[in-house]
C-alpha positions as YAML, in Angstrom:
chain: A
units: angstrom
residues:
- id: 1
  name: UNK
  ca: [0.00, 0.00, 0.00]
- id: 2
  name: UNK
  ca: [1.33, 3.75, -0.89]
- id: 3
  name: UNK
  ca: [0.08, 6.89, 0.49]
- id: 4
  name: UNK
  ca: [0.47, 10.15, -1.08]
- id: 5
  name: UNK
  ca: [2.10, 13.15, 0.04]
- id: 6
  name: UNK
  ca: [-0.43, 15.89, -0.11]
- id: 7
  name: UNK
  ca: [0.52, 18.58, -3.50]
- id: 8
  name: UNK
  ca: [1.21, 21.35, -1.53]
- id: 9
  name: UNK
  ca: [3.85, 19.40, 1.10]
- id: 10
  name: UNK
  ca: [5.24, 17.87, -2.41]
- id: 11
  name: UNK
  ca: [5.71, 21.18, -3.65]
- id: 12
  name: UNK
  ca: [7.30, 22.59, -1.18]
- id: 13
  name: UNK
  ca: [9.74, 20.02, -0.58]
- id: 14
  name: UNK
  ca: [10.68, 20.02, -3.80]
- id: 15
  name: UNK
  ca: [11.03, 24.13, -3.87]
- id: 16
  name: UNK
  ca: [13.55, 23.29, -0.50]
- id: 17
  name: UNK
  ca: [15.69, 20.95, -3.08]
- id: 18
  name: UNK
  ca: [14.46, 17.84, -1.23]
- id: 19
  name: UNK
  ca: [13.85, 15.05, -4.02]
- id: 20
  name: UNK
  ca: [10.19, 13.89, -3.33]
- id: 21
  name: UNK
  ca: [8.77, 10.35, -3.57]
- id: 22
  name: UNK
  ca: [5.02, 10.12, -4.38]
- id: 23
  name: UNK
  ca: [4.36, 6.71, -2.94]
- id: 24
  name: UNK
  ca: [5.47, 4.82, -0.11]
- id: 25
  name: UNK
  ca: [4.57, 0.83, 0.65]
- id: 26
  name: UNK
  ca: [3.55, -0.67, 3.84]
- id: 27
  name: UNK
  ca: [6.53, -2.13, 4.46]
- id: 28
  name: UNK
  ca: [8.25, 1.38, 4.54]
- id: 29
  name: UNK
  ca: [5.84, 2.61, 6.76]
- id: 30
  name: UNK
  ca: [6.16, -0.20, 9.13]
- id: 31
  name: UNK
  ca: [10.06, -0.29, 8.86]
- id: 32
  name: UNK
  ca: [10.76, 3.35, 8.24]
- id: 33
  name: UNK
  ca: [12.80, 2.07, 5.23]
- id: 34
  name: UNK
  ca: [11.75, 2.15, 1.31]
- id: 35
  name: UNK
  ca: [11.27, -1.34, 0.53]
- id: 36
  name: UNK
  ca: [12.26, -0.74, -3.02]
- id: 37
  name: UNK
  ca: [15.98, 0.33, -1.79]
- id: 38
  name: UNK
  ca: [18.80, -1.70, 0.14]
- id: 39
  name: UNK
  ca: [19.49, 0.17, 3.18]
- id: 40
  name: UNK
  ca: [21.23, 3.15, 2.25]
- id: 41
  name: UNK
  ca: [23.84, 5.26, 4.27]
- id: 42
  name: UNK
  ca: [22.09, 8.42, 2.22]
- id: 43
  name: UNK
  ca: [20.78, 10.41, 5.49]
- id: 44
  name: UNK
  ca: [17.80, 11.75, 3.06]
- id: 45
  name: UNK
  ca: [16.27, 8.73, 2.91]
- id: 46
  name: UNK
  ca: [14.21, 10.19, 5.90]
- id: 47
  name: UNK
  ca: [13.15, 13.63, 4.51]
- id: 48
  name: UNK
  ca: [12.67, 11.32, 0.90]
- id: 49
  name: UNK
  ca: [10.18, 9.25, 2.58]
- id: 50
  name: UNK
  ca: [8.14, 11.51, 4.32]
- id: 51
  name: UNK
  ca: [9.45, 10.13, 8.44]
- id: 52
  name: UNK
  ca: [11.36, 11.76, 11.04]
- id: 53
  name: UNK
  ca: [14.68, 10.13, 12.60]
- id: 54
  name: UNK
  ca: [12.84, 7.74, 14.42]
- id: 55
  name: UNK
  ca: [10.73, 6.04, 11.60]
- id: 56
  name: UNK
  ca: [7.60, 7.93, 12.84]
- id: 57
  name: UNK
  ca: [4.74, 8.48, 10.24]
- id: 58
  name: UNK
  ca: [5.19, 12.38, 9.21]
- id: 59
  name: UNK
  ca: [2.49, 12.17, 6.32]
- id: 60
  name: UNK
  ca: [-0.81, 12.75, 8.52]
- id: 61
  name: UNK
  ca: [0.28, 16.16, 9.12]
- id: 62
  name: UNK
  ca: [-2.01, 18.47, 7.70]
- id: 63
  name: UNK
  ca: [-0.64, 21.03, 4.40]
- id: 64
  name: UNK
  ca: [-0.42, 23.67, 7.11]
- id: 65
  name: UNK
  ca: [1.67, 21.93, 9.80]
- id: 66
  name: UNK
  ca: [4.08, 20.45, 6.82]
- id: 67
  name: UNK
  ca: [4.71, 24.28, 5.50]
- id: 68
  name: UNK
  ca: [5.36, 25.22, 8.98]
- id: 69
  name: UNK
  ca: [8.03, 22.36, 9.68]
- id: 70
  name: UNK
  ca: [9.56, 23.46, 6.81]
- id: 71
  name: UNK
  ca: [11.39, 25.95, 9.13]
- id: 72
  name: UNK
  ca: [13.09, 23.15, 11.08]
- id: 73
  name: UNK
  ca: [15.99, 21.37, 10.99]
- id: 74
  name: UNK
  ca: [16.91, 17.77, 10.73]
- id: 75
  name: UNK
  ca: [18.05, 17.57, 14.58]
- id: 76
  name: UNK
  ca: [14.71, 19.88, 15.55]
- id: 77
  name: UNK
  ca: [16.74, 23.82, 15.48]
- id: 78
  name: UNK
  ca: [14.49, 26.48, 13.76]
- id: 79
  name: UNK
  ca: [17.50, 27.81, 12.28]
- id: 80
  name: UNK
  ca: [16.67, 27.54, 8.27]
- id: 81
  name: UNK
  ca: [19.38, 28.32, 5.53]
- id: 82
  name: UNK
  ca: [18.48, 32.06, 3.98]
- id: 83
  name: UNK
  ca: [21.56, 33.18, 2.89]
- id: 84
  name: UNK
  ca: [21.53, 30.33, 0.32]
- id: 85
  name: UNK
  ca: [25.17, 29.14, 1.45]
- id: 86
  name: UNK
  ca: [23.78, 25.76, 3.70]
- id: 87
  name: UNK
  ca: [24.24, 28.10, 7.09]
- id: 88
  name: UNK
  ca: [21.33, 28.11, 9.53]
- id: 89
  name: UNK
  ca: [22.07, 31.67, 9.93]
- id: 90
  name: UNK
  ca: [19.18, 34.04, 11.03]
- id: 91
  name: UNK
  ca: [18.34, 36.69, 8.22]
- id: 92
  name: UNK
  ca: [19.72, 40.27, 7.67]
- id: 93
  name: UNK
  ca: [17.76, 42.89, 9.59]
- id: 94
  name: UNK
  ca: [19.03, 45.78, 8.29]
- id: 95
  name: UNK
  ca: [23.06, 45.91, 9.15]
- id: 96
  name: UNK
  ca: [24.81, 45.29, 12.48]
- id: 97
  name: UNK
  ca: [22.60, 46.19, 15.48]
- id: 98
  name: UNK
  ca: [25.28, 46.62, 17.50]
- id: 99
  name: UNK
  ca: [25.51, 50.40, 15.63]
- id: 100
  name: UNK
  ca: [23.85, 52.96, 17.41]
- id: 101
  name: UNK
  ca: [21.96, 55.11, 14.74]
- id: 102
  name: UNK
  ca: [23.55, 59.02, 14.66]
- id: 103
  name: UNK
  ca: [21.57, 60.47, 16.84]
- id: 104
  name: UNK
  ca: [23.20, 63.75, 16.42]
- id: 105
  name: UNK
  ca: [22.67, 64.30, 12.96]
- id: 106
  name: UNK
  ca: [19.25, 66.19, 12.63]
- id: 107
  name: UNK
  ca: [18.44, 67.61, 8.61]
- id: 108
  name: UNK
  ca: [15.72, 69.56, 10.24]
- id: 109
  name: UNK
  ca: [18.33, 71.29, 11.95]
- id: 110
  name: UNK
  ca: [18.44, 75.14, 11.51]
- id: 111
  name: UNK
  ca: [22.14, 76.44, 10.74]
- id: 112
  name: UNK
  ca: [23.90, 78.21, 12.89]
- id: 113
  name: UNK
  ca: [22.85, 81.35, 13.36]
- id: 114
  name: UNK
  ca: [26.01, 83.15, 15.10]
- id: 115
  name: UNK
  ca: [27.62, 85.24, 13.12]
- id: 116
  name: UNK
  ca: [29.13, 88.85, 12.12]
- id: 117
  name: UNK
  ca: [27.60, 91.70, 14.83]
- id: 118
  name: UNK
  ca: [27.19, 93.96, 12.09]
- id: 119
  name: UNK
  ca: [25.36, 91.63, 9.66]
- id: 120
  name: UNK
  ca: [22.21, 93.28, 8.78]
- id: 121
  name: UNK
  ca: [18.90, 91.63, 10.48]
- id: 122
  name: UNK
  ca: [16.31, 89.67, 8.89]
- id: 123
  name: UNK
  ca: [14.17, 92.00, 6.82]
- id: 124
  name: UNK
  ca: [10.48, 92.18, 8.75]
- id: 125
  name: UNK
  ca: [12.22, 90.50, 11.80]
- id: 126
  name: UNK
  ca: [12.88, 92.86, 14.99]
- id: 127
  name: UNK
  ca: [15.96, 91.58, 16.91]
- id: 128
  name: UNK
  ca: [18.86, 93.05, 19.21]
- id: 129
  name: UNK
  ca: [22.46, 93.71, 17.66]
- id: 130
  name: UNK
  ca: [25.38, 95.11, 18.30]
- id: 131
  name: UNK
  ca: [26.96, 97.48, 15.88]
- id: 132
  name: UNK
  ca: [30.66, 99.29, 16.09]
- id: 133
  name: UNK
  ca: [31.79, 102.23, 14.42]
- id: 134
  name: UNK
  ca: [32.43, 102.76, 10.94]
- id: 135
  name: UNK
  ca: [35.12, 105.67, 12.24]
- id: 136
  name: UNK
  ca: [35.91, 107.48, 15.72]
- id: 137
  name: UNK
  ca: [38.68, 109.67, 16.74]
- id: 138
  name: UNK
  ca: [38.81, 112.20, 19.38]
- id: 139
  name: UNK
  ca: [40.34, 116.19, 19.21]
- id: 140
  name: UNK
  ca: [42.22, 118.04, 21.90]
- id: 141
  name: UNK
  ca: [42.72, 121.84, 22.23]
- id: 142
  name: UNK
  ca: [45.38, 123.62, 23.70]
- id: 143
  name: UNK
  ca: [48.93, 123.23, 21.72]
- id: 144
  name: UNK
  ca: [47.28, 120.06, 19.74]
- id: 145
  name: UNK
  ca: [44.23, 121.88, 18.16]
- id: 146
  name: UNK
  ca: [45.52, 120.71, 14.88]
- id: 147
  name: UNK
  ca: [46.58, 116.77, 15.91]
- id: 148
  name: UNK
  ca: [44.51, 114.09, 14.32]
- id: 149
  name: UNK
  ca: [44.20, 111.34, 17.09]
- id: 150
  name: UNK
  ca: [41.94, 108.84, 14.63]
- id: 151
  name: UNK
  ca: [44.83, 106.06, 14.55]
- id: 152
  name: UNK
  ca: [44.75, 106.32, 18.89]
- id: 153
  name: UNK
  ca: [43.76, 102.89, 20.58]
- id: 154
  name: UNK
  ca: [41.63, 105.47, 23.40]
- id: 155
  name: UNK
  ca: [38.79, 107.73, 23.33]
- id: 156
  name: UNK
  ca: [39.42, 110.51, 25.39]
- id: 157
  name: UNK
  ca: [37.00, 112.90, 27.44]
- id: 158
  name: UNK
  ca: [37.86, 115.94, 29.52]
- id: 159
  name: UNK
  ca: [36.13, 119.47, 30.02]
- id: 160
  name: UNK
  ca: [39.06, 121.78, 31.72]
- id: 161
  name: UNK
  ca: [40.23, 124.77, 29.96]
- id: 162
  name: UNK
  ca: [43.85, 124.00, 27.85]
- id: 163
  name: UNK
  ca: [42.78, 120.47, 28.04]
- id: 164
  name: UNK
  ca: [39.71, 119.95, 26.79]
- id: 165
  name: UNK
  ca: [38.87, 116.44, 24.47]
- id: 166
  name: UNK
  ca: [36.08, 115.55, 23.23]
- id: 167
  name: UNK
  ca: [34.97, 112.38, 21.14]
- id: 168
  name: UNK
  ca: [33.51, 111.89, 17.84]
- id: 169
  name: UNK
  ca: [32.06, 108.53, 16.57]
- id: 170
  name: UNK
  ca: [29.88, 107.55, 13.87]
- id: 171
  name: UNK
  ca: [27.85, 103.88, 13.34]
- id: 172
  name: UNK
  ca: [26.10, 102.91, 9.95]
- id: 173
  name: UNK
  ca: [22.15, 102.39, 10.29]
- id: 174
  name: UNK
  ca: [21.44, 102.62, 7.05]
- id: 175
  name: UNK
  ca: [20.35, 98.63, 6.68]
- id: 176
  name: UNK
  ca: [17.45, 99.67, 9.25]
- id: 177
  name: UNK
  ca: [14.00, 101.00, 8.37]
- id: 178
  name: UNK
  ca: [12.73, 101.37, 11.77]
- id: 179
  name: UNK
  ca: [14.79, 101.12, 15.06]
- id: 180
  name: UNK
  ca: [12.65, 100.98, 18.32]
- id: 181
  name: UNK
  ca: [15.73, 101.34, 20.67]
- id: 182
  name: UNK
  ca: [19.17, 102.32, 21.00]
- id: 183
  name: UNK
  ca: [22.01, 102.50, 22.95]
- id: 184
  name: UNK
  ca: [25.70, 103.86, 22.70]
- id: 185
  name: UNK
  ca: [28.04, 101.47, 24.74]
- id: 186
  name: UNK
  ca: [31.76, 101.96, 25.37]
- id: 187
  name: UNK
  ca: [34.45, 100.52, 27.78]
- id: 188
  name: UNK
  ca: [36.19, 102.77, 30.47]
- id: 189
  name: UNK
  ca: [39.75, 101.84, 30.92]
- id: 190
  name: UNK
  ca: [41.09, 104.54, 33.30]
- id: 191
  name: UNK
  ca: [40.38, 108.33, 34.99]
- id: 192
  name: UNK
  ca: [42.25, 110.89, 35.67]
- id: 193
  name: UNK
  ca: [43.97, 110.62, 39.41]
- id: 194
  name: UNK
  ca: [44.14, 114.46, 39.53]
- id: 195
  name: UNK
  ca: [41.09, 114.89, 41.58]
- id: 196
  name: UNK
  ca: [38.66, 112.22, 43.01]
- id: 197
  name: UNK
  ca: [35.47, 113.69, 41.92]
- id: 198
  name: UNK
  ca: [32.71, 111.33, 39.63]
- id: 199
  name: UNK
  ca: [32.69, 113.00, 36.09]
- id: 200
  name: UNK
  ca: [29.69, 113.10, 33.93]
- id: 201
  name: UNK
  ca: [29.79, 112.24, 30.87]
- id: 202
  name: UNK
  ca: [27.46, 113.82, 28.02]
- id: 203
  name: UNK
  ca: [26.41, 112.65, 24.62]
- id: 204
  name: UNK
  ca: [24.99, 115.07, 21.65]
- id: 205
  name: UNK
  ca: [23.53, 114.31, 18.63]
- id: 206
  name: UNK
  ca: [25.07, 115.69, 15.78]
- id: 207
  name: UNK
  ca: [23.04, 117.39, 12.12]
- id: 208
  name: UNK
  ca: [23.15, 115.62, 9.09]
- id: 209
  name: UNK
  ca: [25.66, 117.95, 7.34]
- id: 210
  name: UNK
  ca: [28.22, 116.83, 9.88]
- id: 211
  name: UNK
  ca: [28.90, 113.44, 9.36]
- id: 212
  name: UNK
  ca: [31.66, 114.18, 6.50]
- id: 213
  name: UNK
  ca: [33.77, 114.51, 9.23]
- id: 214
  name: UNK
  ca: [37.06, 111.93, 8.49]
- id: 215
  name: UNK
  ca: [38.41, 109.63, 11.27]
- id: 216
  name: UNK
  ca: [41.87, 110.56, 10.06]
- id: 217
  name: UNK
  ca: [41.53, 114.23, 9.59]
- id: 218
  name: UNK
  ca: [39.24, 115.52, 12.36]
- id: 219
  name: UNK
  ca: [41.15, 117.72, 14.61]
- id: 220
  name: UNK
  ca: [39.75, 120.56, 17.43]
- id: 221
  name: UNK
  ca: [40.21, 123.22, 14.69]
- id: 222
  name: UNK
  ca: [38.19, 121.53, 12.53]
- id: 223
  name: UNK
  ca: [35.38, 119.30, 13.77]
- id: 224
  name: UNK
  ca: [31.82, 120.14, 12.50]
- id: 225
  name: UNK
  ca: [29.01, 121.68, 14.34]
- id: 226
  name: UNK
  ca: [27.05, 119.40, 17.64]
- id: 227
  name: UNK
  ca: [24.03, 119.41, 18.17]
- id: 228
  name: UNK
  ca: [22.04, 118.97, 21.68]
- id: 229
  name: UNK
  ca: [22.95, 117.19, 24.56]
- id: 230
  name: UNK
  ca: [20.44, 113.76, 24.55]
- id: 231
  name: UNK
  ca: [22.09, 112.11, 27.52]
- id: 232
  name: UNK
  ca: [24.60, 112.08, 30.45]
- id: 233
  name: UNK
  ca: [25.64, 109.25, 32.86]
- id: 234
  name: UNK
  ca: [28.34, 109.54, 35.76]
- id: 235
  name: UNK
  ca: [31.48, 107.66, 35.91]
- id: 236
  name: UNK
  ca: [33.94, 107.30, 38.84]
- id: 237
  name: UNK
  ca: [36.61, 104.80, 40.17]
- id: 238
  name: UNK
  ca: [33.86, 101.90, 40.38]
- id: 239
  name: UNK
  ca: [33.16, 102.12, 36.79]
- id: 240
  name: UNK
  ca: [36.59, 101.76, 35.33]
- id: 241
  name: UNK
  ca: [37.31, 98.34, 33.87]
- id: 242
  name: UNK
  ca: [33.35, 98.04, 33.11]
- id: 243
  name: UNK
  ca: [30.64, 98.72, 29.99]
- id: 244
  name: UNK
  ca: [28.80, 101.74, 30.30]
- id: 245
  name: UNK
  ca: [25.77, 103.00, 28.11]
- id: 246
  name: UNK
  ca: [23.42, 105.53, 27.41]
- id: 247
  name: UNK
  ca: [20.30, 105.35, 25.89]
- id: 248
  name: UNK
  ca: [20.41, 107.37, 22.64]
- id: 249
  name: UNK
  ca: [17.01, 105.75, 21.04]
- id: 250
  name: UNK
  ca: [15.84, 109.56, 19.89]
- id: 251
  name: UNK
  ca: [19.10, 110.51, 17.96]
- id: 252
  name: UNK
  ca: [20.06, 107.48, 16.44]
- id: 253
  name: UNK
  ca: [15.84, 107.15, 15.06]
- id: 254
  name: UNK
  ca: [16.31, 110.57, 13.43]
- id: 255
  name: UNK
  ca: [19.63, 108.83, 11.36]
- id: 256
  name: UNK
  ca: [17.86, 105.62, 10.21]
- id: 257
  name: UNK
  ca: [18.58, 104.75, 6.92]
- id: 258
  name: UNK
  ca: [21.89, 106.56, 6.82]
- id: 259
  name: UNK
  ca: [24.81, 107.46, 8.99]
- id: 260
  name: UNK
  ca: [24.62, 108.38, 12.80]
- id: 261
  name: UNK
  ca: [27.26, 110.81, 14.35]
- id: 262
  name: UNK
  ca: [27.44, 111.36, 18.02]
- id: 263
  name: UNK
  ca: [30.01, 113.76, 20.43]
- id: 264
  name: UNK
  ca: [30.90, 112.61, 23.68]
- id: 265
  name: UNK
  ca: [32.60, 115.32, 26.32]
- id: 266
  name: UNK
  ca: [32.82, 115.92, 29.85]
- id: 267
  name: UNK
  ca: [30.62, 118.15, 32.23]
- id: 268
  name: UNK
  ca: [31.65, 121.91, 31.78]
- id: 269
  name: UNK
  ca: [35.00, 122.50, 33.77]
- id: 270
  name: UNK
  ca: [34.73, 118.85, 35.71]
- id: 271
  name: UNK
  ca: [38.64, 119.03, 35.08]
- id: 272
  name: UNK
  ca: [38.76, 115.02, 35.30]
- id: 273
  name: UNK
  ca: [39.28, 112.99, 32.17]
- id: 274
  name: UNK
  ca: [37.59, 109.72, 31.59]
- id: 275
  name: UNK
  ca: [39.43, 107.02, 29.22]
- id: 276
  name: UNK
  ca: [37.24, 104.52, 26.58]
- id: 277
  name: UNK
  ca: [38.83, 102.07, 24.13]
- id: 278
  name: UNK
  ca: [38.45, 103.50, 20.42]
- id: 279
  name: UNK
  ca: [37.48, 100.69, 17.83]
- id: 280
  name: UNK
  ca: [41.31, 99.97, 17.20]
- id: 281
  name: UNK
  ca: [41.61, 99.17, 20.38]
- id: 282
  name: UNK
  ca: [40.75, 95.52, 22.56]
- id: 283
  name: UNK
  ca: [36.88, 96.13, 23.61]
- id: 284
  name: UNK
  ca: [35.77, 99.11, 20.55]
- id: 285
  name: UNK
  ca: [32.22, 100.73, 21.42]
- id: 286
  name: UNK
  ca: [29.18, 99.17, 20.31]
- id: 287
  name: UNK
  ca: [25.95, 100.47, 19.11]
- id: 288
  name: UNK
  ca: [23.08, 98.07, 20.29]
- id: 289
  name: UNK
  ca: [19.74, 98.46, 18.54]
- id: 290
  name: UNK
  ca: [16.74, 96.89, 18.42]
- id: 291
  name: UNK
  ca: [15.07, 97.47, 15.35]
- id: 292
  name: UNK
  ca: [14.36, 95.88, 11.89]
...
């Protein structure tokens, strides 16, 4: 008597490369051995006639349950060979998992947006920046009413009689349209020692015909008109080694759009002289405005 391997098992045993025998006799089943052969060493004989190692019947097992212990081994693993090469190696999931994905690498990222202090802002965007001068210089009277001090790493103030300074700076706003605050920052390196006393320190606004003024030519005999005082702050031994600022939001609105010239000098015969670093020196003023 010979049973029949169902088509589907047959077909799928023969799509594994197993060599499939349609028909099987009693004494096979009884023996676990095809009658029609002498015993054979070939260890397919088993998968050939349908029965595991131990001459059990495997051909009751439904189409479903065959496909299924298709992913088996002959010694009962689940391994089942994928890569084609007669390894019982697991399939490729996608590369070695022992790799951490980069989980600092973000395409959404925006760039860096750091940058040049004088780089003009975002058109329609109001933000803060700082802006330093496009020239500044400072003129003396007394015997050097014709010295150019433009090239000097300080910016000088004083208000005494034979040794007066005062100090002339200018700052491009001409990438603004509208500027809703402003304010005129500089460093104080030193004072005068000659007499203890705070000194203020005033700030005018200058008209528009004065801002030919040269940073390399301006000298006390020569300097272009000033305009009105628009703030004053007062400096004394504390402040030296520090930032100080005045808000000059009304003169630097009136420039926007073009250049913006403002004077510093000292309170009317305070006779003490207060010391700022110039732009060619190691902390140059800074315009901050808040505008677009």
């Amino acid at each position: 008597m010979r049973r029949v391997i169902p088509g589907l098992l047959a077909t799928a045993l023969a799509s594994a490369g197993c060599s499939v025998i349609l028909g099987i006799d009693e004494h096979s089943l009884a023996t676990g051995r095809d009658s029609s052969a002498s015993a054979s060493p070939d260890a397919t004989s088993a998968v050939e006639s349908g029965l595991d190692g131990a001459g059990h019947d495997a051909g009751d097992a439904s189409d479903a349950n065959a496909l299924a212990e298709m992913g088996t081994d002959g010694s009962g693993g689940t391994g089942s060979d994928v890569a084609g090469d007669g390894s019982s190696a697991p399939p490729d999931t996608g590369g070695d998992s022992t790799t951490p994905p980069d989980a600092g690498a973000d395409s959404s990222a925006p760039p860096d947006a750091g940058g040049d202090s004088n780089a003009p802002p975002d058109a329609g965007v109001i933000a803060t920046t700082d802006h330093t001068p496009t020239k500044d210089a400072y003129v003396r009277d007394g015997p050097y009413v014709g010295t150019n001090f433009g090239s000097d790493v300080a910016l000088q103030v004083k208000n005494a009689v034979g040794f007066s300074r005062k100090t002339w700076i200018a700052f491009d706003v001409s990438q603004f349209t509208s500027i809703t605050a402003a304010k005129l920052r500089m460093f104080l390196t030193s004072l005068d020692n000659n007499v203890p006393n705070p000194v203020f320190v005033n700030v005018f606004s200058t008209p528009a015909s004065s801002n030919g003024w040269g940073e390399l030519t301006i000298t006390w005999n020569n300097e272009p008109a000033v305009g009105q005082q628009i703030a004053s702050i007062s400096v004394d031994a504390p402040s030296v080694g520090m930032w100080v600022e005045w808000d000059v939001t009304a003169a630097v609105q009136t420039e926007v759009g073009g250049l913006c010239t403002l004077v510093i000098d000292g309170q009317t015969n305070s006779n003490r002289g207060a010391f700022f670093s110039s732009r060619e020196g190691p902390s140059p003023p800074v315009l901050r405005i808040t505008g677009k």
